[in-house]
C-alpha positions as CSV (number, residue, x, y, z in Angstrom):
1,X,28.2,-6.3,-8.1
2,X,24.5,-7.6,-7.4
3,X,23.6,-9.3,-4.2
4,X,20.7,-11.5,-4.3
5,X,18.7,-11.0,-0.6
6,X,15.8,-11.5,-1.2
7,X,15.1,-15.0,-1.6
8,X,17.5,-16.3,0.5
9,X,16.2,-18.6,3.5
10,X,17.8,-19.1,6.6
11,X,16.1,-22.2,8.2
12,X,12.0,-20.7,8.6
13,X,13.1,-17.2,8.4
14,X,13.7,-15.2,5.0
15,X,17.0,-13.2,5.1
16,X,15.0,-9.8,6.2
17,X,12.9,-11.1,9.0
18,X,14.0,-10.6,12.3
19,X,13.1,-13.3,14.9
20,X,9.7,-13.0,17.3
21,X,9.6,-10.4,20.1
22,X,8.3,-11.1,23.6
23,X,8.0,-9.0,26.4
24,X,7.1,-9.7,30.2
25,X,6.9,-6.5,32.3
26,X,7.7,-6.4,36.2
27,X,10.2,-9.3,36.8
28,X,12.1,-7.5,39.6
29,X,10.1,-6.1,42.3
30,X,13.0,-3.7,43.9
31,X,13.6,-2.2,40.2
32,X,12.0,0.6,39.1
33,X,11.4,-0.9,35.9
34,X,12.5,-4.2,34.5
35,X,11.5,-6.6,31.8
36,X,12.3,-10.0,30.1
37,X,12.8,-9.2,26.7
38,X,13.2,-12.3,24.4
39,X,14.2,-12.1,20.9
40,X,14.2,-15.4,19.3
41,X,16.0,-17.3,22.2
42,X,17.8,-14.7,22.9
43,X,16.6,-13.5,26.6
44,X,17.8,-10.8,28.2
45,X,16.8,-9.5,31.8
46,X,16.3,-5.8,32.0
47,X,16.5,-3.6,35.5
48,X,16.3,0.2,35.9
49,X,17.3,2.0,39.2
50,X,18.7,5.3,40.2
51,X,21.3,5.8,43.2
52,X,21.8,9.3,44.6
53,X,25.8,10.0,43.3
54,X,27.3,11.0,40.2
55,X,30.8,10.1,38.6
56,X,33.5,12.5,39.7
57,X,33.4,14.7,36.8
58,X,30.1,15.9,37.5
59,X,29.9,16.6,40.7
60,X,28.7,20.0,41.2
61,X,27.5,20.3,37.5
62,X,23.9,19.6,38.5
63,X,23.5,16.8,36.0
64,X,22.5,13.5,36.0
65,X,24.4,10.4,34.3
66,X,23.4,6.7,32.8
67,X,25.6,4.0,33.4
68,X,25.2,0.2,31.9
69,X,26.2,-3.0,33.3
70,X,25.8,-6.3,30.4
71,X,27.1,-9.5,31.7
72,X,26.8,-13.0,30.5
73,X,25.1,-15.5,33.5
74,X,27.1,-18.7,33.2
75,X,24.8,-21.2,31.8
76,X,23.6,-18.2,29.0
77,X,25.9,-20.1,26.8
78,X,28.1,-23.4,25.5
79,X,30.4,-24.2,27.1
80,X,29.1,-22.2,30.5
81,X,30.7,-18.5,30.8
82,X,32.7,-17.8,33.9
83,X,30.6,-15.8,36.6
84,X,32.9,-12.1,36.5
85,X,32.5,-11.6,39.9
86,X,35.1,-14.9,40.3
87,X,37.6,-13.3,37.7
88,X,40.5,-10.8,38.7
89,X,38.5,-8.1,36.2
90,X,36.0,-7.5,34.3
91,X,35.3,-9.5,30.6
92,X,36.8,-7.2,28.0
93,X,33.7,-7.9,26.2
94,X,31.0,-7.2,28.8
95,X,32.9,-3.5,29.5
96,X,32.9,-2.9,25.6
97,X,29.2,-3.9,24.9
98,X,28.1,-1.8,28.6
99,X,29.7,1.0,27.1
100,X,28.0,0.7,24.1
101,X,24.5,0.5,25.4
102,X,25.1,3.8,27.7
103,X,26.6,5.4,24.6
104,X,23.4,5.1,22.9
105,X,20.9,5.5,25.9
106,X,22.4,8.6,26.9
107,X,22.2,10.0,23.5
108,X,18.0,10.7,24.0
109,X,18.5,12.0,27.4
110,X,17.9,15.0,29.5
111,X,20.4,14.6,32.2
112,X,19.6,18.4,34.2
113,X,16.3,16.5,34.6
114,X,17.8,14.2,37.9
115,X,20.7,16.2,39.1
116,X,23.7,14.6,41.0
117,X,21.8,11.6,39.7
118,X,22.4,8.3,38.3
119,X,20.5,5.8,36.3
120,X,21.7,2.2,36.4
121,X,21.0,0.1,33.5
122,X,22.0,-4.0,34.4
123,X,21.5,-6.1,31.1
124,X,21.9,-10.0,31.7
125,X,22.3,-12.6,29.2
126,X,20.1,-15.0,30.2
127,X,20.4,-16.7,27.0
128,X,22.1,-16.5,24.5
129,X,21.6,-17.0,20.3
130,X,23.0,-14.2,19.1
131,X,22.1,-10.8,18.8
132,X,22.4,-10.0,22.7
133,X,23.7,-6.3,22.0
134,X,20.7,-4.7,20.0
135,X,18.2,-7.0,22.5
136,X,19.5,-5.1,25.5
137,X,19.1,-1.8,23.6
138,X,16.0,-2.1,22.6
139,X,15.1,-3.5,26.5
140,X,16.5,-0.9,28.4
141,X,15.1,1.6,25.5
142,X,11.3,0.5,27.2
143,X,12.4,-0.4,30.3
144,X,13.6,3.6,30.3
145,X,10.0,4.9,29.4
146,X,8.7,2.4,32.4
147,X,10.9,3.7,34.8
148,X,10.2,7.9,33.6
149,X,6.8,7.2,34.6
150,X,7.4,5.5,37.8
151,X,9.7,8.3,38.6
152,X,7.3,10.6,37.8
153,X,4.4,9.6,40.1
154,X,6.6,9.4,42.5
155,X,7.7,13.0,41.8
156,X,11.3,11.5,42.2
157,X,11.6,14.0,39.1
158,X,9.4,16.7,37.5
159,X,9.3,15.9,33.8
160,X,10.3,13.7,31.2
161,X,14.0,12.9,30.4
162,X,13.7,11.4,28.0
163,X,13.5,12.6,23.9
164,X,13.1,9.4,22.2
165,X,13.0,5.9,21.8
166,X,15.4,4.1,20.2
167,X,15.7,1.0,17.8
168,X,18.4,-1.7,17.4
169,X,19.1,-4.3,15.0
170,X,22.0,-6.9,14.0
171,X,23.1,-7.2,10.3
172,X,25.5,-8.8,8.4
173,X,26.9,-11.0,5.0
174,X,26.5,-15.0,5.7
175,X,28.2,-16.1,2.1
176,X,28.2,-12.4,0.6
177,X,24.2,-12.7,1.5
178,X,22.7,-9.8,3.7
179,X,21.3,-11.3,6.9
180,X,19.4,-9.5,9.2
181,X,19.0,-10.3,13.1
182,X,21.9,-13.3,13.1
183,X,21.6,-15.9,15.9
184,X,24.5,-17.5,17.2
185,X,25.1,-20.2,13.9
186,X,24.9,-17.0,12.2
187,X,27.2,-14.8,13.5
188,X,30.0,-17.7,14.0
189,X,30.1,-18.0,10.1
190,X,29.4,-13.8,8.8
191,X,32.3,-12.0,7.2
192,X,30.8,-9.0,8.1
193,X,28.6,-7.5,11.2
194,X,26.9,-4.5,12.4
195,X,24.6,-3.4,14.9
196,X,22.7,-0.5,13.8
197,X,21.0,2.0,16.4
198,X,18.2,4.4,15.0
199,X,15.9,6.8,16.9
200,X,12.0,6.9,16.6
201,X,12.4,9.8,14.7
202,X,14.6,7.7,11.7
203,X,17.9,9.2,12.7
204,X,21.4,7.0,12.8
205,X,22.2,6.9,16.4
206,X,25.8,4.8,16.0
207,X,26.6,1.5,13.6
208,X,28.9,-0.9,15.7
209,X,30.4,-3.5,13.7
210,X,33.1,-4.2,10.5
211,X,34.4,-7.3,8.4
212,X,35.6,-10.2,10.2
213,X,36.7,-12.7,7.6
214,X,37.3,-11.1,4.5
215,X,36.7,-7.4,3.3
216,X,33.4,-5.9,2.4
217,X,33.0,-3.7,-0.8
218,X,31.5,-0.4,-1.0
219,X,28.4,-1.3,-2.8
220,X,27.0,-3.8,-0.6
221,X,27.8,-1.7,2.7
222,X,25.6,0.4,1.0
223,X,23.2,-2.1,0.8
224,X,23.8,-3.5,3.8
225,X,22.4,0.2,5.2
226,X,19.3,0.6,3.0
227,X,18.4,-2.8,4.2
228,X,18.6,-1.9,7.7
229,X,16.4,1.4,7.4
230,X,13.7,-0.7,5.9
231,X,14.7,-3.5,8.6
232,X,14.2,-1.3,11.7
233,X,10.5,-0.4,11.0
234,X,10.0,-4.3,11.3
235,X,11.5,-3.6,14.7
236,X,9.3,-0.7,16.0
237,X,6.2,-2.9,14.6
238,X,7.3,-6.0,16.4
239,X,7.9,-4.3,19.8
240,X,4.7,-2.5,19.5
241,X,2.9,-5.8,19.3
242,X,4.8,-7.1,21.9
243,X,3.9,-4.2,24.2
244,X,0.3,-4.6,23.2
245,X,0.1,-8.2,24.6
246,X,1.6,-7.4,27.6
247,X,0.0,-4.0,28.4
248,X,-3.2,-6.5,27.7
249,X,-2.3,-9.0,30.4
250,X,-1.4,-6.2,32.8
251,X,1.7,-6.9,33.2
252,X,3.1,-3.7,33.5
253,X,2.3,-2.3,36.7
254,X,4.6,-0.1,38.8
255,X,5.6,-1.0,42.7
256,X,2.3,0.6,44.0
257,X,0.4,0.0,41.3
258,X,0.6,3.7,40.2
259,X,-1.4,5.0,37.3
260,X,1.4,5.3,34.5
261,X,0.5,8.5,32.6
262,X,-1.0,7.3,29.4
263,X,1.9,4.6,29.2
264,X,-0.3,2.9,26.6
265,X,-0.4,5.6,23.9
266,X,3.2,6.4,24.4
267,X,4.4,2.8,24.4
268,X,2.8,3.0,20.9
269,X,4.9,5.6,19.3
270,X,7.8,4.8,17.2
């Protein structure tokens, strides 16, 4: 079966172009890294912290541990979303998509780096249009590399913890054509999507995702994953920009105004 992807147009976009990146450093002062991170008009609001205590099954272990926290803010969508703090428990939802995002994060971590440790990651949906999963990946991914260096002037620890970046992208089959980074319209309508993870070195990290409305053959999951290797470098290019503008504006400062290491050069990796 053939698939024809490349010429299909979804509004301005071609079916392989992801939506425009933007990135604004420093919104919460008390964090020790945090960032806006809009994807399209997708936003999502990014803060790193650490609190001295580690889950019950490490204690004694001498190792750290990253936990996530993504939540919807009411007015992020249509109709408005109920606050969770109101409810008797926590959105189904928001505790699979946090686990998720830790999942990932702690994949390119060094956790005997911050013993009886533990890095917080809070991800909220300002907006949303889609896509809100691989957006707070790929925030908390340079919101980690922020907070490292903060850390580290702050000799809070005494080397890097962390391996790699990682990369995230949405993907899926809008009438059995291969769409990548759906917005909301999108994703109501796709029989089939998947959130790909892949580290700065090109390795799979995890693929969330399945059919929704019908089943999905062999050959075009197959194509649905060579799409999304060549996809993900369009990623690493558009954060890199992004980071450009705003290490440009200075916008990424720490508390004190520390000097960050080299922050530029490594921000510039993929």
């Amino acid at each position: 079966m053939e698939h024809n992807n490349t010429t299909k147009k979804r509004g301005t976009r071609d079916a392989q172009e992801i939506r425009p990146i933007k990135i604004t450093y420093n919104i919460c002062e008390y964090a020790a890294a945090s960032a806006l991170f809009e994807l399209g008009k997708t936003k999502i609001l990014c803060a790193i912290s650490m609190q001295n205590q580690v889950p019950h099954f490490l204690k004694g272990k001498k190792e750290g541990w990253l936990t996530c926290e993504y939540a919807l803010l009411p007015m992020s969508t249509d109709p408005r979303s109920t606050r969770e703090s109101t409810g008797v428990q926590r959105n189904g939802r928001s505790v699979e998509i946090s686990r998720f995002i830790g999942r990932v994060l702690r994949s390119v971590m060094d956790f005997s780096v911050f013993p009886d440790k533990t890095i917080t990651v809070d991800c909220d949906v300002i907006h949303a249009d889609g896509s809100t999963r691989v957006a707070s990946i790929n925030a908390a991914s340079l919101c980690l590399e922020i907070a490292q260096e903060y850390w580290l002037n702050k000799n809070t620890i005494q080397k890097p913890f962390l391996k790699e970046r990682i990369y995230a992208l949405s993907i899926g089959t809008v009438e059995n054509k291969i769409y990548v980074d759906l917005d909301t319209k999108e994703d109501n309508v796709a029989t089939s999507d998947f959130n790909f993870v892949i580290s700065a070195s090109n390795q799979l990290i995890e693929i969330l995702g399945g059919s929704e409305k019908q089943s999905l053959a062999w050959d075009q999951f197959e194509e649905i994953q060579k799409i999304a290797k060549k996809a993900v470098i369009e990623v690493q290019n558009s954060i890199a920009e992004a980071h450009t503008v705003s290490l440009q504006n200075e916008t990424i400062v720490s508390v004190k105004k520390a000097p960050l290491f080299g922050l530029q050069n490594r921000l510039m990796q993929k």
